[in-house]
Structure formats: C-alpha cells, structure tokens
N, C-alpha and C positions, 0 to 999 in steps of 0.2 A: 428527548435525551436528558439525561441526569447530567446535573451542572459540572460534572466531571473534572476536570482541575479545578474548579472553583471552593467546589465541596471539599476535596481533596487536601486544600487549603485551610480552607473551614475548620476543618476536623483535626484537623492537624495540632498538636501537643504547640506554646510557645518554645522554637528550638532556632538553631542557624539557620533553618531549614526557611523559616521563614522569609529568610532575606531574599527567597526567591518573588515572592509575594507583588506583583505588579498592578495598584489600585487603577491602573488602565483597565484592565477586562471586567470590572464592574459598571465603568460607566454607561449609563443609563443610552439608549440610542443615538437620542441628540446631541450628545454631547463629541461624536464621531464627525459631525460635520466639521468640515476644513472652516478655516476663520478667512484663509482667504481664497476663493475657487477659483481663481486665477493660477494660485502657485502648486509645487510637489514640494514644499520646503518641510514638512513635518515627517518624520517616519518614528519606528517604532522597533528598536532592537536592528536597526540597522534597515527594517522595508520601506521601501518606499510608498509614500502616499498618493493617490491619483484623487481625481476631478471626475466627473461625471464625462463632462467636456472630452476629457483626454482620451476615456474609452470609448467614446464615439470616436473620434481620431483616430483611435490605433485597430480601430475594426470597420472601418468603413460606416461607420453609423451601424452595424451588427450585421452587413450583407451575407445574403446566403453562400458566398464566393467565400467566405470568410469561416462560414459553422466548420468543425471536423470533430463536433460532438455531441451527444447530451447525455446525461445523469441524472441522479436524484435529483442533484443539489439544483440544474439548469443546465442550459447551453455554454461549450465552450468553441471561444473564438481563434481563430491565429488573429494577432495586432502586430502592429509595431512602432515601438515608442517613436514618440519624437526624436531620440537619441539614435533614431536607426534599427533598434536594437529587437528581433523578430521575441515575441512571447504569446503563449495562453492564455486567452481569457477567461475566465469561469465567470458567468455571470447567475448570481442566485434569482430562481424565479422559480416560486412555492406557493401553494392555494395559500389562502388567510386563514387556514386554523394549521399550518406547518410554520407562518414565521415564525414565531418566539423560540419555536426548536431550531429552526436554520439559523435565524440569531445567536443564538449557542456555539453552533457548530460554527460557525464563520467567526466568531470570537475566539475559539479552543484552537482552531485550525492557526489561525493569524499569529496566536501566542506563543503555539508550541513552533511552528515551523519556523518561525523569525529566532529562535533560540537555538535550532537543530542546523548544524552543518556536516555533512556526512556526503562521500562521491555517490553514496548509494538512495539516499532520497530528494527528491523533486526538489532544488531551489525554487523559494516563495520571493520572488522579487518584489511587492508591493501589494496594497490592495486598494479598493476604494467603498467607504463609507458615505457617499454625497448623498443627503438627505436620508432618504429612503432605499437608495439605491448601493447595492452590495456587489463588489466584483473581487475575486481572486486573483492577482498576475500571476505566472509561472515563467518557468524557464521552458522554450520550446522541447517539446520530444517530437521529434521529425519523425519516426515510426510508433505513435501511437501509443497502445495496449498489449500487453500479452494477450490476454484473450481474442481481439482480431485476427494476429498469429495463428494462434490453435484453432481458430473455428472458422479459416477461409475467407476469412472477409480482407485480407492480407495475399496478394503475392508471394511476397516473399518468402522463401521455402527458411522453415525452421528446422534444421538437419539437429542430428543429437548434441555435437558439443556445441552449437551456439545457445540451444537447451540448458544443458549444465552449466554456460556461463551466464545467463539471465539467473537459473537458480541461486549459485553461488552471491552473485550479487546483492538478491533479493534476500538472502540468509546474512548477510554482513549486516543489510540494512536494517532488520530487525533485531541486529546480533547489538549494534548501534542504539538501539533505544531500550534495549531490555540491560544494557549495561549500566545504564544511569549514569555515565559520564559527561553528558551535555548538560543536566540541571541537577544531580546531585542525587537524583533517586527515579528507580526504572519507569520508563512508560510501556506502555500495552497500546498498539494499536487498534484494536478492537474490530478491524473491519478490512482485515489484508484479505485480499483476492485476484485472481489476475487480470482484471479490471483497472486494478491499483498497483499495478504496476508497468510505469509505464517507459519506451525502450526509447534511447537516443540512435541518434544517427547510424554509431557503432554496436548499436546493440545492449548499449552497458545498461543494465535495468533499475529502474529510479521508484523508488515507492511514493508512493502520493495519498490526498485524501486521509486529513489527520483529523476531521470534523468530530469523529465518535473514539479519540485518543482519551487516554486515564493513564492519569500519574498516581502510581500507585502509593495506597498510606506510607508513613513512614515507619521502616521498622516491619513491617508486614509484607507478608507473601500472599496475599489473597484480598480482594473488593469484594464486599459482599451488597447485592444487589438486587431489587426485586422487579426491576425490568431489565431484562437482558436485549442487544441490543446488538446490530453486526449484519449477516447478509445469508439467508439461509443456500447450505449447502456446503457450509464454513465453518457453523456452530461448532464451538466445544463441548458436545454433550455431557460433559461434569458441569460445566457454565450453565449450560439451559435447565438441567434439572435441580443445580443446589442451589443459584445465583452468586458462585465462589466465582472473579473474574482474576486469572492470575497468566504470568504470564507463557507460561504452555496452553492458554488459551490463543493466542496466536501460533502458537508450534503447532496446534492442530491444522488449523487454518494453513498453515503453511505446507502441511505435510496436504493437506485437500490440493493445493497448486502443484504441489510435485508431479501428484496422480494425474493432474490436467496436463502436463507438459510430456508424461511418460507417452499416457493414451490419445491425446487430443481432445478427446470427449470433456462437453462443459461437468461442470461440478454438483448443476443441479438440469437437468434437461426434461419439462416438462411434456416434452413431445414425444418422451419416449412412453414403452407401458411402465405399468404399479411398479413390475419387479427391477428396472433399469435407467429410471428416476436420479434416485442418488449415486452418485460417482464412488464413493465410498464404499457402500453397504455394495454394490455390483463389481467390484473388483477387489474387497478386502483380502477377501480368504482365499487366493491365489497369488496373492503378491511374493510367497515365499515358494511356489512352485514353479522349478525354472521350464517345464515341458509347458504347464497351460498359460504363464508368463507370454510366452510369444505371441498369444492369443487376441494380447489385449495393446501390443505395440502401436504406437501410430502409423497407420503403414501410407501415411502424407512420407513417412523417413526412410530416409535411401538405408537399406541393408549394410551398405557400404559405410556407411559415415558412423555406425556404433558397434562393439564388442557388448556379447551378450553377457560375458562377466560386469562390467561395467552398469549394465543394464538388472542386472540383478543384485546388484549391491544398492542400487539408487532405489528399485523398489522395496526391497529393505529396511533402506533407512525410511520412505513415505510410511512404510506399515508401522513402525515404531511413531513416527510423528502422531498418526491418527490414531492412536488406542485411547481406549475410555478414558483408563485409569492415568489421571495426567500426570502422578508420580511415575510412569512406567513412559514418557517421553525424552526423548535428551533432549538437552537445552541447545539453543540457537547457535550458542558456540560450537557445541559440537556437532551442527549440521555443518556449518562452514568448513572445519576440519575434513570431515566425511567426503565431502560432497567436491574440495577439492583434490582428496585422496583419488573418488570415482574420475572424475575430469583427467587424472594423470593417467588411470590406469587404462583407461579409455584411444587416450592419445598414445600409448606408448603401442599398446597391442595394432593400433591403426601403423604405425611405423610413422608417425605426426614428429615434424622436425622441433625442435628448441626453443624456435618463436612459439608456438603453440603454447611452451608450459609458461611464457610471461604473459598470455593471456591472462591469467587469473593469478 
C-alpha cells in the first residue's frame, strides 16, 4: 500500500492544511509500545490504548468460542473490556513479507478513524500496539456483514426496505468522508464492499475497514497512482486503467453493492462460468429494462415487501453509479437523495404507515 495520508501530507503545499499533520503516524514501531503495560492511560484522538494482556482478557486468550471472523487483515474476536463493555477484536496476523504493508494500514486505519465520527461508520474505540503485536477494538455489530445477509450464510431474511435502508445508510456514510468535513479535505475509501459494511442490532449499516483510506491532495480532484489497490469486483475501471483515484471511484464501488443487494448474487463469483463471473458486466445492460429487470431480483425477497417502481428506480440509479466514464456518475450526495426518494416511494405504494418514513 502507498503511504497514503502520509504522502498525502508529504506532498502537500505549506498551508493550514497542515495543522492537520500528526508526527504520531510516523513513528517508527517501537515507539508504539505502551511505557507502562499495566495501564490504558495513553490514547490518541480520543482511542483508547490496550495492553497485550488486556486482549487476552477481553477474548478469552482468543478462544474459538470467541472468533466471528476472518479477513485479510486476521482474525476478529467478540471481547469484553474490563469495563463491561462487549467489542471486536481485529487482531493483525500477516506472513513477514505483508508486515510493513499491514503496518501502514493499521496506522491509516487508527488515524483516520480516531478523527472520523459519523452514526454511519464503525466506532474505533481503541487499539493495541504492544511490542510486536497489533489489535483493532471496534464497537460490537451484533449482525455482522452485509454480504453474510445476501449470500445465506445469515438467517435473517433481508426483505427490500430493510435493503434500502442498509443502502441509504451506507450512502450517508460515504456522503460523510467525501465531504471533507471531519478533517478539512475529502477522503476516498478505496475499498468499500459489502464485506465492509457491517449491520448493528437494528440493521443501521456502519462502514468499516479504513486500512487502504486516501485523503485526497489539496485542491485536487484526482490521486494519481501507479499501483491501484481495493478489492476486485469493485474496481473503478477509469482507476485501474489511468491510475486517476478520485472520489467516484467509490461511487462505482458502491453502485457494485447496490447490484449486490438488488440481485443477491456476490460481486465477483468465481464459481460461476467466464460469462457470469462479474456481477456487473452480467447484469449491466438490463438494469434499464423493467420486463428482463424481474429476472435478476433476489427471489430470497418476498414479492410482497417491494413495488417494482421502486425497484426500477434503484436499478437506475446502480446503472449510473457503475458507468466507465466517472464524470457520467452522481455524486454520493445525490445517491442519498435518490435512494431516500426510492425508500418512500416504495413504502408509500406498500400502503407502509408513518413510522416507516422515520426510518430513514
């Protein structure tokens, strides 16, 4: 991974801009060790710091009674603090020619999140640097993944508007960092999928996994880059082929999770054949035809629970989201707009009461 806010820094003109500039995320490794591994007295932007000790504590020493994951990055655990208080563990565990890059991203992750407050991404409550050893804390999400959801590995039936309102959610919270309002100039998640986004109790959908985040230059609408970097079946094809990373390169990506949540079907499904592969290129060029539309519904979703107006407006806007040409995408704001429009129109045609529209 490209030192991405660091460079980002780097590069950057002497302006106010600087003042954001925290000579924490350069220090060298060891310099992350606690001074006393007894206490959580040090944090950083508000997160709090653990002990080696403490995540063995708050996971059972890492029992398997405890995993409810794994990822690139490693294993994530349920814990619970001393304080009572239930959270996720991420714990990083990467061959030895991946540290120095997981190093990175466990740095970008820790800096940008401890600065980001939004109802729509994953509170970073702490983490731990003890010696060698790298842990993430999170705020619990008691239902996991969207992707779970869509691919059966989940109970839980995902009828259309609980649909729409994961979307909307998940559109706030990108609407949230491409605004530039938490540190003064936009960031680009570089690696949204519905993997990364992950669902609380209530459903309300939390974005997570800032590891391959970039805060874009200042002044500029475009990174340019010659390793691109993200999660195939998500790429922005303007990104992959110019190395311009901007930030409708997450509106693609986000318009790929639409198509996940319209169809069910993963974004990239290696099991299928050559032609049926990517989620994209196998349902693009019907997203605007409402007869072969029906074709490609999740039929996991009760008939009952969506209006096909509604359902044709949303594939829509996902066809817009995923075009080449990234000036021919709306911006994140106006999927929220959109995408709350489709949510009303949806409930109003279901003959859905009052409570419904304070859903969102």
């Amino acid at each position: 991974m490209p030192f991405g806010l660091v460079s980002a820094w780097n590069k950057r003109r002497r302006s106010k801009s600087q003042d954001h500039i925290d000579p924490w995320i350069y220090k060298p490794a060891e310099c992350w060790q606690l001074e006393d591994q007894n206490l959580s007295a040090k944090r950083h932007h508000g997160s709090s710091v653990y002990t080696f000790k403490e995540m063995e504590e708050a996971t059972s020493s890492f029992s398997d009674e405890n995993l409810v994951g794994k990822g690139g990055f490693g294993r994530v655990y349920r814990g619970t603090l001393r304080s009572g208080e239930v959270v996720a563990v991420k714990k990083m565990e990467l061959p030895p020619f991946k540290v120095a890059e997981g190093e990175r991203e466990f740095r970008v992750e820790v800096d940008i999140l401890s600065r980001l407050h939004h109802p729509n991404l994953v509170t970073l409550i702490g983490y731990c640097a003890d010696g060698k050893q790298r842990f993430l804390v999170y705020e619990f999400m008691l239902n996991g993944n969207l992707q779970d959801h869509l691919n059966g590995i989940s109970e839980v039936k995902m009828e259309w508007p609980r649909r729409l309102k994961v979307a909307i959610g998940a559109a706030r919270g990108l609407a949230y960092l491409h605004s530039g309002s938490a540190v003064g100039i936009p960031i680009v998640h570089r690696d949204f999928k519905s993997t990364n986004i992950l669902l609380s109790a209530n459903f309300e959908a939390k974005i997570s996994d800032f590891g391959l985040a970039k805060m874009m230059p200042e002044d500029q609408e475009m990174y340019v880059t010659t390793k691109v970097l993200g999660t195939f079946g998500y790429f922005d094809p303007e990104y992959t082929s110019t190395g311009k990373l901007t930030l409708q390169s997450d509106v693609y990506a986000f318009g790929v999770v639409l198509l996940e949540l319209l169809t069910g079907r993963r974004a990239l499904d290696l099991n299928q054949g050559p032609n049926d592969q990517n989620l994209v290129l196998q349902v693009k060029h019907i997203l605007n035809d409402r007869k072969r539309l029906r074709k490609v519904i999740d039929p996991e979703m009760s008939r009952s629970s969506y209006n096909i107006e509604s359902i044709a407006m949303f594939a829509n806007l996902a066809s817009r989201c995923v075009r080449v040409e990234s000036s021919e995408r709306p911006s994140m704001t106006e999927c929220v707009k959109e995408l709350q429009l489709i949510f009303f129109t949806n409930a109003k045609a279901l003959g859905m009461g009052m409570h419904t529209f304070r859903m969102v």
